[in-house]
Backbone as XML, in Angstrom:
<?xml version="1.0"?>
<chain id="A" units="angstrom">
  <residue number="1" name="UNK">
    <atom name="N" x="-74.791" y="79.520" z="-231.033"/>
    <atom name="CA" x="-75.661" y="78.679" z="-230.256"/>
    <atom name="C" x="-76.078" y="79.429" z="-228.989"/>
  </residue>
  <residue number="2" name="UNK">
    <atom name="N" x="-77.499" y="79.166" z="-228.620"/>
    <atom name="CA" x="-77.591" y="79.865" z="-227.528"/>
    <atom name="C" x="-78.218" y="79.506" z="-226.544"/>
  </residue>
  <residue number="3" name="UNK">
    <atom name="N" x="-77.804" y="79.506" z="-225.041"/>
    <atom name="CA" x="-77.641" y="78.816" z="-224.101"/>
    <atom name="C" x="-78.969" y="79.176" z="-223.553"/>
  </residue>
  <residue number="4" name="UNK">
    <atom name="N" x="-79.432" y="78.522" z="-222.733"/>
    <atom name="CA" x="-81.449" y="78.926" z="-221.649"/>
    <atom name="C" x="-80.209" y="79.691" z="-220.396"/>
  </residue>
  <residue number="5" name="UNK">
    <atom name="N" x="-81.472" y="80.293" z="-219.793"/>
    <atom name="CA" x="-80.744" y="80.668" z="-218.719"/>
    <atom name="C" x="-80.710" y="79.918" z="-217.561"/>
  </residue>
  <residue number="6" name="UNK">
    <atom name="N" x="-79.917" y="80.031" z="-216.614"/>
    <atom name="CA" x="-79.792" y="78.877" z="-215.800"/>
    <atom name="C" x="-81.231" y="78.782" z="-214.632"/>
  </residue>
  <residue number="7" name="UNK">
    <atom name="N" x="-81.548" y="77.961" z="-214.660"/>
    <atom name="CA" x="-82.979" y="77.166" z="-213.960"/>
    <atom name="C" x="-82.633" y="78.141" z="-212.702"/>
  </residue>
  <residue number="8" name="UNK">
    <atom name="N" x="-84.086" y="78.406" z="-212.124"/>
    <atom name="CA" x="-84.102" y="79.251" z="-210.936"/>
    <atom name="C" x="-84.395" y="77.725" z="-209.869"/>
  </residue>
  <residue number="9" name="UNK">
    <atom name="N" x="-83.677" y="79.277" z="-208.694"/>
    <atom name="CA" x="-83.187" y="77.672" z="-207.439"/>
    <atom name="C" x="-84.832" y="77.387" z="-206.853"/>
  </residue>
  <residue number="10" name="UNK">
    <atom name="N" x="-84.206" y="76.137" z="-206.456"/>
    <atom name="CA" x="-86.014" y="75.079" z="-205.929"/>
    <atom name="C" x="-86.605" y="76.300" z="-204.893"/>
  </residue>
  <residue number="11" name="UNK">
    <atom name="N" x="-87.756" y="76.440" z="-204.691"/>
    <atom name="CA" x="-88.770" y="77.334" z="-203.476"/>
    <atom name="C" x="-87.889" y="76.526" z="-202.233"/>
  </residue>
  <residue number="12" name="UNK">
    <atom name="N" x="-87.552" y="77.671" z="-201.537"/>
    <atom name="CA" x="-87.334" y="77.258" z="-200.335"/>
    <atom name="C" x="-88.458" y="76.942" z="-199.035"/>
  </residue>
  <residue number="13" name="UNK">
    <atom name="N" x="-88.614" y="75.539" z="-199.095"/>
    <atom name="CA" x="-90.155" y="75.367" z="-197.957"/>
    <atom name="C" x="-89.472" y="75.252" z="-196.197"/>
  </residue>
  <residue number="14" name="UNK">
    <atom name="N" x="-90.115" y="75.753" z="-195.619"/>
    <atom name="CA" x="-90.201" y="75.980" z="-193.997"/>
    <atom name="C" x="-90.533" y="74.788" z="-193.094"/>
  </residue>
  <residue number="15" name="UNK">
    <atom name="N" x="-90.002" y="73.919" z="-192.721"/>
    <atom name="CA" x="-90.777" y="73.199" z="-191.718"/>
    <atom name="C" x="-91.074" y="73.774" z="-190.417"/>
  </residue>
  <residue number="16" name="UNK">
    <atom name="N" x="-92.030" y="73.666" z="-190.394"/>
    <atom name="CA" x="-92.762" y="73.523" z="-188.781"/>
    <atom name="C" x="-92.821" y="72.514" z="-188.047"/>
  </residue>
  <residue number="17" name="UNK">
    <atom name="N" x="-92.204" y="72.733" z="-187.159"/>
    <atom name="CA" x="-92.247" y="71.717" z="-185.866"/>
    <atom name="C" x="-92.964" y="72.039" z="-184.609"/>
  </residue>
  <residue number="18" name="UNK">
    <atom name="N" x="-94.320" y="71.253" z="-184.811"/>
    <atom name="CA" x="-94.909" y="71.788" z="-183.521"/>
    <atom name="C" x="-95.053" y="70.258" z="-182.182"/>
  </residue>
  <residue number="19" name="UNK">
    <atom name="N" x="-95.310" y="70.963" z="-181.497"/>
    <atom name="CA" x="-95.312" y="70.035" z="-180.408"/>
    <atom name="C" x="-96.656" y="69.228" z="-179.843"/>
  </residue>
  <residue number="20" name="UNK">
    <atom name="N" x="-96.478" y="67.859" z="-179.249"/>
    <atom name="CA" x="-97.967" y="67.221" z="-179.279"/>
    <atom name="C" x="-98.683" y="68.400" z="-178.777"/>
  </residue>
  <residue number="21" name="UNK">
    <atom name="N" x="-98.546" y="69.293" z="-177.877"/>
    <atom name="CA" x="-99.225" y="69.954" z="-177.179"/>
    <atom name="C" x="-100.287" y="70.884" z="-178.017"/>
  </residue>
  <residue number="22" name="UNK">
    <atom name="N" x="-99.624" y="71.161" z="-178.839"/>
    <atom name="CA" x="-99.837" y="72.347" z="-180.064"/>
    <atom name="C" x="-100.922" y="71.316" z="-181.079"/>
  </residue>
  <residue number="23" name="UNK">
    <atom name="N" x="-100.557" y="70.748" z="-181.175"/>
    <atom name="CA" x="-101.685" y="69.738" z="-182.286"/>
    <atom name="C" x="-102.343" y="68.765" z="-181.332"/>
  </residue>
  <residue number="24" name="UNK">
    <atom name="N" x="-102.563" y="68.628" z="-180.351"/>
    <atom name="CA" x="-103.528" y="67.865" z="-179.522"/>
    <atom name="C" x="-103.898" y="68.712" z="-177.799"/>
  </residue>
  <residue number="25" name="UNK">
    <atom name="N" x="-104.100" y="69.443" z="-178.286"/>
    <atom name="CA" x="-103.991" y="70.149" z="-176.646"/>
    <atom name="C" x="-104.396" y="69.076" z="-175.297"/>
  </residue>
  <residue number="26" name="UNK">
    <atom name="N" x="-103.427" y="69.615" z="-174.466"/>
    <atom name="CA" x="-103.600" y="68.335" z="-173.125"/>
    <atom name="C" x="-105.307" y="68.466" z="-172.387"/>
  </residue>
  <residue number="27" name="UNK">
    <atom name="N" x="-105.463" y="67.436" z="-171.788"/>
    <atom name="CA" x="-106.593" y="67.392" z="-171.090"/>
    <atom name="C" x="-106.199" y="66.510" z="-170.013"/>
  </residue>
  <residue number="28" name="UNK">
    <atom name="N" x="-106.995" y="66.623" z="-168.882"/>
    <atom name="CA" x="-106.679" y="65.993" z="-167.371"/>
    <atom name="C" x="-107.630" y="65.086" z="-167.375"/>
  </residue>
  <residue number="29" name="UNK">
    <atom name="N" x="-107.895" y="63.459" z="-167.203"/>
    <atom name="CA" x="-109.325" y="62.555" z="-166.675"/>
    <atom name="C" x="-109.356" y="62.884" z="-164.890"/>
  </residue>
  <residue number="30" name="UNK">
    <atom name="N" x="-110.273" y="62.836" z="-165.211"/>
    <atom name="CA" x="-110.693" y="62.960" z="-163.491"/>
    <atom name="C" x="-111.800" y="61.855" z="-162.960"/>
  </residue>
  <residue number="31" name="UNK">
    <atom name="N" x="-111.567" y="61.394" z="-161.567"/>
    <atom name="CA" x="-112.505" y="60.580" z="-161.441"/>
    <atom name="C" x="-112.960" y="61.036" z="-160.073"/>
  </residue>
  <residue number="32" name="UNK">
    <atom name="N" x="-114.492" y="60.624" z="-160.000"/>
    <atom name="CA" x="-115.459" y="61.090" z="-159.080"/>
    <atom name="C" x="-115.943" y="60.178" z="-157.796"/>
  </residue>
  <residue number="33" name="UNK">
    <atom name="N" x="-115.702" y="60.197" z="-156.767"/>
    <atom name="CA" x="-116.314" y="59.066" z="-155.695"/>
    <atom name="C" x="-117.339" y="58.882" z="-155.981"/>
  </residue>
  <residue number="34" name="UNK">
    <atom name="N" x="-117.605" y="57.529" z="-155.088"/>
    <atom name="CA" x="-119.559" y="57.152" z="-155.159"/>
    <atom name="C" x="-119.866" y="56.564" z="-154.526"/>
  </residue>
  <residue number="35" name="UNK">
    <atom name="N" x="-120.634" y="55.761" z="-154.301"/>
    <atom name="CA" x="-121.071" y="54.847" z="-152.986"/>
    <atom name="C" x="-121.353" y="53.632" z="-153.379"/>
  </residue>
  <residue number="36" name="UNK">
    <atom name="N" x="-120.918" y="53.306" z="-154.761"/>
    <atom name="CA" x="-121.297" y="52.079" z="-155.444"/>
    <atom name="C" x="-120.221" y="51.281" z="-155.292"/>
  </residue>
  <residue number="37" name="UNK">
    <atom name="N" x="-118.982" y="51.695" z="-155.891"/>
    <atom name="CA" x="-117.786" y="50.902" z="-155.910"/>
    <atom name="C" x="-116.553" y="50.242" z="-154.633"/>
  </residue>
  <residue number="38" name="UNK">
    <atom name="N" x="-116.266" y="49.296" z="-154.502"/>
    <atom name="CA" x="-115.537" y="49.196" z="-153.363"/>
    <atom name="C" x="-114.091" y="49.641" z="-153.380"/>
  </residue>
  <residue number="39" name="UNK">
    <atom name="N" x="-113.311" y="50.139" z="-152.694"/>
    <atom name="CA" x="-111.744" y="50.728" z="-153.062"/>
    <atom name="C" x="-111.305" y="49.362" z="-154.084"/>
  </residue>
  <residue number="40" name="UNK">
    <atom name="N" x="-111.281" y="48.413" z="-153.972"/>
    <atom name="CA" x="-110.240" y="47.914" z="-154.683"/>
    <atom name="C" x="-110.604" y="47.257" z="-155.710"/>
  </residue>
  <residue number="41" name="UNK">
    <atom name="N" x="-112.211" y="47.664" z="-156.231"/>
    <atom name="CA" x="-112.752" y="47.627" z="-157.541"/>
    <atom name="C" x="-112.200" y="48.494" z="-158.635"/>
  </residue>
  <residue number="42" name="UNK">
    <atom name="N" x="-112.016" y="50.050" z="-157.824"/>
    <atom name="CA" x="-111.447" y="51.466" z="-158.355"/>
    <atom name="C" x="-110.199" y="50.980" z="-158.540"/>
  </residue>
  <residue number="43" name="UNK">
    <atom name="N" x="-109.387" y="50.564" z="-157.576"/>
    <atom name="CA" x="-107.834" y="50.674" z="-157.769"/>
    <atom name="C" x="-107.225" y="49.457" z="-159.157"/>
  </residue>
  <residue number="44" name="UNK">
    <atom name="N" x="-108.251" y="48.791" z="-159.181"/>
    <atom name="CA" x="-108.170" y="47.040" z="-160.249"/>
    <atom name="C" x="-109.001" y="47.792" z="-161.364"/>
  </residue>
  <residue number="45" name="UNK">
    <atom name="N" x="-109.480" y="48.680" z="-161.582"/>
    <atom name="CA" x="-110.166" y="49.723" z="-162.408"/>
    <atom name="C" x="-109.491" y="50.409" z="-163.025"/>
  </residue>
  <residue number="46" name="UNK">
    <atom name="N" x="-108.630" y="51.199" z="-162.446"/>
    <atom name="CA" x="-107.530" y="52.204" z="-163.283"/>
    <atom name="C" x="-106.213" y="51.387" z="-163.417"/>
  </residue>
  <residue number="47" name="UNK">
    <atom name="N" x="-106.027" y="50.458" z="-162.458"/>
    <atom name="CA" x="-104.893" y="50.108" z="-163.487"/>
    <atom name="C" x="-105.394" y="49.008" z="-164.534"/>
  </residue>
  <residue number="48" name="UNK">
    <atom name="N" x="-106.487" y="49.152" z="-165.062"/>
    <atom name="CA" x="-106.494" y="48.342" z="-166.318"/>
    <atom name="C" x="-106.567" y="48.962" z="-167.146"/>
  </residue>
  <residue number="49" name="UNK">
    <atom name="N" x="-107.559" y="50.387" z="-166.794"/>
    <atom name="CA" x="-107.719" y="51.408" z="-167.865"/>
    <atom name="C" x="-106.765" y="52.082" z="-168.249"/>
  </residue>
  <residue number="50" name="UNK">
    <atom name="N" x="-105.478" y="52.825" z="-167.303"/>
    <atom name="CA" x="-104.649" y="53.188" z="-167.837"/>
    <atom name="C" x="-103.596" y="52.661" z="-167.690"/>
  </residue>
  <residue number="51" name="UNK">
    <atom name="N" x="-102.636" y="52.453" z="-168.305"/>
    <atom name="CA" x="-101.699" y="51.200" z="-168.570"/>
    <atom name="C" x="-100.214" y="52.152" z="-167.788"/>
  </residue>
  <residue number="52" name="UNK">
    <atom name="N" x="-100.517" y="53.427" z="-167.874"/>
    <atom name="CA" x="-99.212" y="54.603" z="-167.113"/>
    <atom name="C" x="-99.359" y="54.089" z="-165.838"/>
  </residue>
  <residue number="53" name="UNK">
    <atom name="N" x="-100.340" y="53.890" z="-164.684"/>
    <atom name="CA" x="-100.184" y="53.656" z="-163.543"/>
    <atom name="C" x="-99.978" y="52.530" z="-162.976"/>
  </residue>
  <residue number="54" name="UNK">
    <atom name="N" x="-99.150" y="53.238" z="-161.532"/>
    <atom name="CA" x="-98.543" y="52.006" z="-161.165"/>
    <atom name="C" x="-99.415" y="51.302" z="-159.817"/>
  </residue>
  <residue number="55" name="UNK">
    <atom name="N" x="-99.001" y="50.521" z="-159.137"/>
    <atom name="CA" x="-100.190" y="50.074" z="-158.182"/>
    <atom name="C" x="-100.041" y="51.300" z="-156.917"/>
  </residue>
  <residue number="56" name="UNK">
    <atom name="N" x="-99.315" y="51.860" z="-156.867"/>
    <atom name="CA" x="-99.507" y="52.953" z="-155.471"/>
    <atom name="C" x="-99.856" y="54.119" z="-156.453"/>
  </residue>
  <residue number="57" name="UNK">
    <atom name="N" x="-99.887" y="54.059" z="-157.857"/>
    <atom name="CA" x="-100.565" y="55.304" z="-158.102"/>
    <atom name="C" x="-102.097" y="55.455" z="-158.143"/>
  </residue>
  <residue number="58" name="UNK">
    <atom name="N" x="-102.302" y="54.014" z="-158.194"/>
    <atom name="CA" x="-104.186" y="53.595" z="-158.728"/>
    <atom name="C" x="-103.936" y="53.587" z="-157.064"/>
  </residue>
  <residue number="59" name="UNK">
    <atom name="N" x="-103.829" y="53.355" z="-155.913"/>
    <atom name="CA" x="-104.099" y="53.200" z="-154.651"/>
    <atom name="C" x="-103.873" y="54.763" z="-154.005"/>
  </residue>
  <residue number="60" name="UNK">
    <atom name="N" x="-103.465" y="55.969" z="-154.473"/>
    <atom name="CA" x="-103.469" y="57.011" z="-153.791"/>
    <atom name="C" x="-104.558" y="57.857" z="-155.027"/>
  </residue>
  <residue number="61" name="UNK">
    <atom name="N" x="-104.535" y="57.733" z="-156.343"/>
    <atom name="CA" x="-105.737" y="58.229" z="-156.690"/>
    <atom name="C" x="-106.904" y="57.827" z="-156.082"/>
  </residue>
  <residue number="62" name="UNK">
    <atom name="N" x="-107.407" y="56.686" z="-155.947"/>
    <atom name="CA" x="-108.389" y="56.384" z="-155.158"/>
    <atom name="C" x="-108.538" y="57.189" z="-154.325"/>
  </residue>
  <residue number="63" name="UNK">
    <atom name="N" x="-107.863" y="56.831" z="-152.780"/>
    <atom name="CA" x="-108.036" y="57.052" z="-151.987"/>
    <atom name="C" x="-108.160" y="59.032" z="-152.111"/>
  </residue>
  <residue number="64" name="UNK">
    <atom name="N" x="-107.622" y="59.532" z="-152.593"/>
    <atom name="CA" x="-107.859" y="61.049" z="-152.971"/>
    <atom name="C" x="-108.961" y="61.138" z="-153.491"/>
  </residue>
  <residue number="65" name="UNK">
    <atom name="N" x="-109.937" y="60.715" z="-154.084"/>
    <atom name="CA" x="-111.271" y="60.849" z="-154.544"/>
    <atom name="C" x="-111.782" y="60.310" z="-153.729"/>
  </residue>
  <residue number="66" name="UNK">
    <atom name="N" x="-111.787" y="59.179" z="-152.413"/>
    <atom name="CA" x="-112.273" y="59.130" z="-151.830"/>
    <atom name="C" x="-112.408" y="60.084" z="-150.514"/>
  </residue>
  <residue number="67" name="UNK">
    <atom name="N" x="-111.291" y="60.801" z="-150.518"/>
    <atom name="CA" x="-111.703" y="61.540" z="-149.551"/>
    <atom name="C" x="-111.645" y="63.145" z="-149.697"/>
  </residue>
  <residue number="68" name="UNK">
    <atom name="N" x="-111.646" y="63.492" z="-150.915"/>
    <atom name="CA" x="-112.225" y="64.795" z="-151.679"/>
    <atom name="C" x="-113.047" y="65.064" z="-152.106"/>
  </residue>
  <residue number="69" name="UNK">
    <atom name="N" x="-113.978" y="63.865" z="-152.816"/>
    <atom name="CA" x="-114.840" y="63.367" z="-153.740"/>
    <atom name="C" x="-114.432" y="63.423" z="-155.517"/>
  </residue>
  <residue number="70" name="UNK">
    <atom name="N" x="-113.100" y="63.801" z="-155.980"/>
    <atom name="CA" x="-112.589" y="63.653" z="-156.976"/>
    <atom name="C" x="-111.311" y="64.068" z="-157.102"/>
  </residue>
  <residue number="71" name="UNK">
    <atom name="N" x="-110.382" y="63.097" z="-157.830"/>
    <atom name="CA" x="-109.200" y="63.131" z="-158.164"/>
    <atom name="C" x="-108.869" y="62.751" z="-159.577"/>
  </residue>
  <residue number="72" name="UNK">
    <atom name="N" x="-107.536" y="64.153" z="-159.689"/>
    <atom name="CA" x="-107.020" y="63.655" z="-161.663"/>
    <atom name="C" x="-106.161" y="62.421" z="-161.470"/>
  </residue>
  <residue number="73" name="UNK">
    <atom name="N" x="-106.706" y="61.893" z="-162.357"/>
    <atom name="CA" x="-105.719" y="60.341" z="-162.672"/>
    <atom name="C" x="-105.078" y="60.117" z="-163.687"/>
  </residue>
  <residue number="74" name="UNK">
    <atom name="N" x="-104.694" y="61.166" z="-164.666"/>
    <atom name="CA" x="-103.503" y="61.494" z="-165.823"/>
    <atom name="C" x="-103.941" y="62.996" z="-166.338"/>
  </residue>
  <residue number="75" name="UNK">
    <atom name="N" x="-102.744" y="63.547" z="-166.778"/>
    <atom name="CA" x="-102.544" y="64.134" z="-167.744"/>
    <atom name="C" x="-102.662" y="63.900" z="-168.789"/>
  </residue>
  <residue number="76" name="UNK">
    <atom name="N" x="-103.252" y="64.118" z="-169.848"/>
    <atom name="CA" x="-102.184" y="63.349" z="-171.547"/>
    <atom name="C" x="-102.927" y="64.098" z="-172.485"/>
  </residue>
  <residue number="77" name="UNK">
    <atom name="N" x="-102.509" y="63.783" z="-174.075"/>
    <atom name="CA" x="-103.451" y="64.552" z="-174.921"/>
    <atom name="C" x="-105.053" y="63.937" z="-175.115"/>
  </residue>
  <residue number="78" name="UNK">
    <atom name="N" x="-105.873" y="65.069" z="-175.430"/>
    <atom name="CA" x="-107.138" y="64.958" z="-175.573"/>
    <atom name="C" x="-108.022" y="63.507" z="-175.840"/>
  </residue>
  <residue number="79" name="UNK">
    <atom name="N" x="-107.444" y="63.054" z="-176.982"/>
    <atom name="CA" x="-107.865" y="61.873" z="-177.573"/>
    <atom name="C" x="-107.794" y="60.612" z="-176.757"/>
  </residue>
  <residue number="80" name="UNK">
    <atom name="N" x="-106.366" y="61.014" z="-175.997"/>
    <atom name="CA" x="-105.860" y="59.483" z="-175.002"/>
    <atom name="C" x="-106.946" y="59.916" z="-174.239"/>
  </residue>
  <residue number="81" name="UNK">
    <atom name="N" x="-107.153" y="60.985" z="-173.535"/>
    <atom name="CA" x="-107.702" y="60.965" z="-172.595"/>
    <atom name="C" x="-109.780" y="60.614" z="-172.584"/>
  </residue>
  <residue number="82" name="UNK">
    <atom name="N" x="-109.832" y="60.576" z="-173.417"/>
    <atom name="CA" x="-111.133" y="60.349" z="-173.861"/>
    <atom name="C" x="-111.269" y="58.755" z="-173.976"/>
  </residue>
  <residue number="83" name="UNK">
    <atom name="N" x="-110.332" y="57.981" z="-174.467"/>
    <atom name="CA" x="-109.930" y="56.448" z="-174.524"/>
    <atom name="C" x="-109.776" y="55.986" z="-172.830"/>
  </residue>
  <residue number="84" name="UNK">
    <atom name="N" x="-109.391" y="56.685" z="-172.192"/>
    <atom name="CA" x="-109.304" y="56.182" z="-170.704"/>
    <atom name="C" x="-110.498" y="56.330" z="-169.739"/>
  </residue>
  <residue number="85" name="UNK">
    <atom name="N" x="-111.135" y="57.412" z="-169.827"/>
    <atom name="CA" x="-112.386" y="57.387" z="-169.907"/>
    <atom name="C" x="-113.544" y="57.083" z="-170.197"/>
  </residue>
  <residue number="86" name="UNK">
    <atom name="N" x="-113.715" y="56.299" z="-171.156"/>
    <atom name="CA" x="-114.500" y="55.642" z="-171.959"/>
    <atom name="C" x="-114.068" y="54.152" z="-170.562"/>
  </residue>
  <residue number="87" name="UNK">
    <atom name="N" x="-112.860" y="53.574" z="-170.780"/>
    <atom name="CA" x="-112.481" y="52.548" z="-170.547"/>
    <atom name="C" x="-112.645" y="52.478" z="-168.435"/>
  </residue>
  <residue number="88" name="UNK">
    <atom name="N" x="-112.563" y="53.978" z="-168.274"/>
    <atom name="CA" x="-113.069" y="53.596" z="-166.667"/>
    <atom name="C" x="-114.817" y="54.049" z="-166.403"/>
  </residue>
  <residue number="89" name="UNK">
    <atom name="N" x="-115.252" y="54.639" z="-167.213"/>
    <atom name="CA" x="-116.736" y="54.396" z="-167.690"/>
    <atom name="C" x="-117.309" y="53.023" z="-167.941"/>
  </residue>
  <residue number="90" name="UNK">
    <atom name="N" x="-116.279" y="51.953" z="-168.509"/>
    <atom name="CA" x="-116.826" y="50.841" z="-168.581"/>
    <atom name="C" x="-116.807" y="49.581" z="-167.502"/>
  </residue>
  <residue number="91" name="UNK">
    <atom name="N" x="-115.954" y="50.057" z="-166.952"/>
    <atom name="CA" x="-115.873" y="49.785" z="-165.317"/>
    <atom name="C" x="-116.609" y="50.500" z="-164.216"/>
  </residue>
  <residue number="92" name="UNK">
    <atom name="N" x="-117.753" y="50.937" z="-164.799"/>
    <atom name="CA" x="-119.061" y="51.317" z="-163.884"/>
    <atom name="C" x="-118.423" y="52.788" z="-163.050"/>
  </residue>
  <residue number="93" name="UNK">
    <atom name="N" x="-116.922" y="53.250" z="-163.016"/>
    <atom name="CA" x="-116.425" y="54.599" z="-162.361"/>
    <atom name="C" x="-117.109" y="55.506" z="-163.223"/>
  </residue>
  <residue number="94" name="UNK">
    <atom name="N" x="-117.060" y="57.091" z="-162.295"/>
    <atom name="CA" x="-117.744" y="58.243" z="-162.818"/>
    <atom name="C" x="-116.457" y="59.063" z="-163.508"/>
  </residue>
  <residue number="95" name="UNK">
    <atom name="N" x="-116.221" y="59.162" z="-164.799"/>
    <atom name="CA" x="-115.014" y="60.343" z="-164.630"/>
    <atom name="C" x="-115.434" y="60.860" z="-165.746"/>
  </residue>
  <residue number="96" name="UNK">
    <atom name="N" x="-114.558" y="62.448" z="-165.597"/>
    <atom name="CA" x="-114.478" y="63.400" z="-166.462"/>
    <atom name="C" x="-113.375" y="63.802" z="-167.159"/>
  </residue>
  <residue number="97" name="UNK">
    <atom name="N" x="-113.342" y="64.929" z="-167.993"/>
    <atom name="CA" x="-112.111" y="65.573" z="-168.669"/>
    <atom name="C" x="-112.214" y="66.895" z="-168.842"/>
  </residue>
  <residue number="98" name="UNK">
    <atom name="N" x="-111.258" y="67.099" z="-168.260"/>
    <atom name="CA" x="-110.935" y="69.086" z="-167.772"/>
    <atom name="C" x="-110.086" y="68.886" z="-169.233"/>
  </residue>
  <residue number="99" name="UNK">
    <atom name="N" x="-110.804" y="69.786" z="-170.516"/>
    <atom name="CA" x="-109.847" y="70.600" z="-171.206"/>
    <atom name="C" x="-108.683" y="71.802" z="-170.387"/>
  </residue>
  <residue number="100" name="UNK">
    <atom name="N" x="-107.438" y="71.686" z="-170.662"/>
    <atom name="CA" x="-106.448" y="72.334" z="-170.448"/>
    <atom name="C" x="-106.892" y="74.245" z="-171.574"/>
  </residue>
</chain>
């Protein structure tokens, strides 16, 4: 009687572990002064849009774009940051996004 030979061992597969950073690269929102909005339209503005800040963080971003003419108001990956933007765009603010 004659035996198969014994089954070759399974492919050994590699995981990769990459980091959000690596599959979403970060981007900064930034927001721009203006002469339209009143401070505490801006400050009732970002903290609706972004849900990370706290009330002295929406009250010193402000006030830093108000007296620079623009300040970053998060870090995060690309996509979030395009969602927060959109969302202080719809609150009549000017902002942007610095790719990292």
């Amino acid at each position: 009687m004659m035996t198969s030979p014994p089954a070759p061992p399974p492919p050994v597969t590699e995981r990769v572990t990459r980091s959000l950073e690596e599959i979403q690269p970060p981007a900064t929102v930034v927001i721009h002064n203006d002469d339209v909005n009143s401070m505490d339209h801006v400050v009732n503005a970002l903290l609706q849009s972004v849900p990370e800040l706290s009330i002295e963080d929406s009250a010193r971003i402000m006030l830093t774009a108000h007296e620079h003419g623009e300040a970053d108001v998060i870090r995060c990956p690309f996509e979030r940051a395009e969602l927060y933007r959109d969302r202080l765009d719809a609150h009549g603010l000017t902002s942007t996004i610095l790719r990292e």
